[in-house]
N, C-alpha and C positions, 0 to 999 in steps of 0.2 A: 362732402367736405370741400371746401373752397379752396382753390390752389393757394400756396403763400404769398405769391406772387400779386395776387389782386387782393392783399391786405398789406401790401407795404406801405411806410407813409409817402414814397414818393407818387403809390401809384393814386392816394386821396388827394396829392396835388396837381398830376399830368393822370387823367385818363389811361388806365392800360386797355387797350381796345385789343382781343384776341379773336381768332379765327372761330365760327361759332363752336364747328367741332373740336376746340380744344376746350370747352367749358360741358361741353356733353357730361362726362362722368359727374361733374359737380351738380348736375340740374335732373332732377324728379324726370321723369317721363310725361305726364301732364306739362310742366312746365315748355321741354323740347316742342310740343307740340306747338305751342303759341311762339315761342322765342325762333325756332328754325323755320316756320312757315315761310312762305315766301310767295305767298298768295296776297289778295289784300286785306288788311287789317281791319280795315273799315268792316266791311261783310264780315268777319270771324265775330268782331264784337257785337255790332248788330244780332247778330243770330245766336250767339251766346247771352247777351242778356235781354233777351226776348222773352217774358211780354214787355218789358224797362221800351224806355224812345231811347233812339240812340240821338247824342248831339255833341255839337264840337262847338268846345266855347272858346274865343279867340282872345289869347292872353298878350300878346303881343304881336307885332308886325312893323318892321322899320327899316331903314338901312343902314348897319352896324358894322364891324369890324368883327369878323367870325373869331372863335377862340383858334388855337394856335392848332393844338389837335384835327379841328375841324378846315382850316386852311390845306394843312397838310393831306386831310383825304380828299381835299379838291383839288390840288393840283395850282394851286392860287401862291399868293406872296400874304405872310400872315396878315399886315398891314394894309389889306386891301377889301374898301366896301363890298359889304354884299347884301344878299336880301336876306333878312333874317325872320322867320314865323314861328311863335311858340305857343302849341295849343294844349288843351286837354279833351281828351274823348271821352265822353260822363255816358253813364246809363243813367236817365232820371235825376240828372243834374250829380252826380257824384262822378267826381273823376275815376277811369279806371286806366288810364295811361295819358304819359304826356309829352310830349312830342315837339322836336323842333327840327326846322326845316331850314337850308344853307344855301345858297346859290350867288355865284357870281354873278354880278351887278351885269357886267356887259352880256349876257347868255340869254337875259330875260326880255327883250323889245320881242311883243308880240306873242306873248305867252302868256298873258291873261291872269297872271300870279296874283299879283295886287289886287283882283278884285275877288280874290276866292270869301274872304268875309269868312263868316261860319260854314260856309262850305267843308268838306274833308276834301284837304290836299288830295287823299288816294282815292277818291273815287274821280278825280278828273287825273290822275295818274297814269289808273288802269284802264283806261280809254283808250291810252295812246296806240294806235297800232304799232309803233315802232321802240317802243317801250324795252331798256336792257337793263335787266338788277344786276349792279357788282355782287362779287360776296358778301356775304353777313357776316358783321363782327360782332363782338358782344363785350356786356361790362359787369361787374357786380357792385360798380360806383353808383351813387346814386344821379340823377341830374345836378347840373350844377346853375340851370337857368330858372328854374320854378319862384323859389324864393316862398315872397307868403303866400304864393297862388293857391298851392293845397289846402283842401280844405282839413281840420282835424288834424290827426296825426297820420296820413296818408304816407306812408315811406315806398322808396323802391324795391322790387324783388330782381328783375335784371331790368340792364338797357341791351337794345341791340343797335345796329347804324348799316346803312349801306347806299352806298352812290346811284341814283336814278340816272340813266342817261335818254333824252329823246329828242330828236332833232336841234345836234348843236349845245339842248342843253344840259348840265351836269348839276346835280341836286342831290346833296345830302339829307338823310334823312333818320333822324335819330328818333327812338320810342324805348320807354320805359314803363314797364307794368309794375302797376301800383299794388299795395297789400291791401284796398279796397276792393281789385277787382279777383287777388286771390280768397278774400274772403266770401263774396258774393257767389265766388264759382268753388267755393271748398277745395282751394288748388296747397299743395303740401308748401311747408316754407321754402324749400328750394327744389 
């Protein structure tokens, strides 16, 4: 059961982003498994939909003004450029989560962001030697950046978000698992 609180209409307007372990009792055991990982995502899904090619198709990439929510976990002024990246992670061309990534404009000289292309953010993430995850929050909103990128009727089953920090820079990073890729992996509705 889903707390009342992540069905209110304010929370379809402003993201309620909760601490992971307050969404535990609501989430399957399967589901915890992928939503509180904290490993990287990239290798979970690669190897989960193996023999599938894993690839990362790039829906966006510019520099935008982050949403307000997303300000706020950066520590930024809501009104202030950032670099904004919004992918999907497909096994065999079907999205099975999708993803966007935040970062303050001034943070990024020298970081190589811009040219990641189809690359996956996390596998040049998890490189970093000096690599620190914040906590894990989580959502049972769906995305609010996708728009017609989904293919079908692909919906979300959670998001989760947590701040990257690695020399100097601070990187939000939001992922939401699709009912594509719970269907592919027979993962329960919630």
């Amino acid at each position: 059961m889903i707390s009342p609180e992540l069905t209110t209409p304010a929370f379809s307007l402003f993201p309620h982003w909760l601490p992971v372990a307050a969404a535990q009792p609501a989430m399957s055991a399967p589901w915890w498994q992928w939503v509180a990982s904290t490993d990287s995502l990239t290798a979970r899904l690669t190897a989960a939909g193996t023999p599938g090619r894993f690839r990362v198709r790039l829906l966006r990439q510019c520099i935008g003004l982050p949403q307000r929510d997303e300000a706020m976990a950066l520590g930024i002024a809501p009104r202030r450029y950032a670099w904004l990246r919004e992918v999907a992670l497909c096994i065999d061309d079907t999205p099975w989560v999708v993803a966007r990534s935040v970062a303050p404009l001034h943070q990024l000289q020298g970081k190589g962001l811009g040219s990641l292309g189809e690359r996956s953010l996390g596998s040049w993430l998890f490189q970093q030697p000096d690599l620190v995850r914040g906590p894990l929050q989580v959502t049972a909103q769906p995305p609010r950046f996708v728009g017609d990128a989904l293919d079908g009727n692909a919906t979300s089953r959670w998001g989760r978000r947590s701040v990257f920090q690695h020399g100097g820079l601070s990187l939000l990073v939001q992922e939401y698992f699709l009912s594509t890729m719970a269907e592919a992996l027979n993962l329960p509705s919630h």
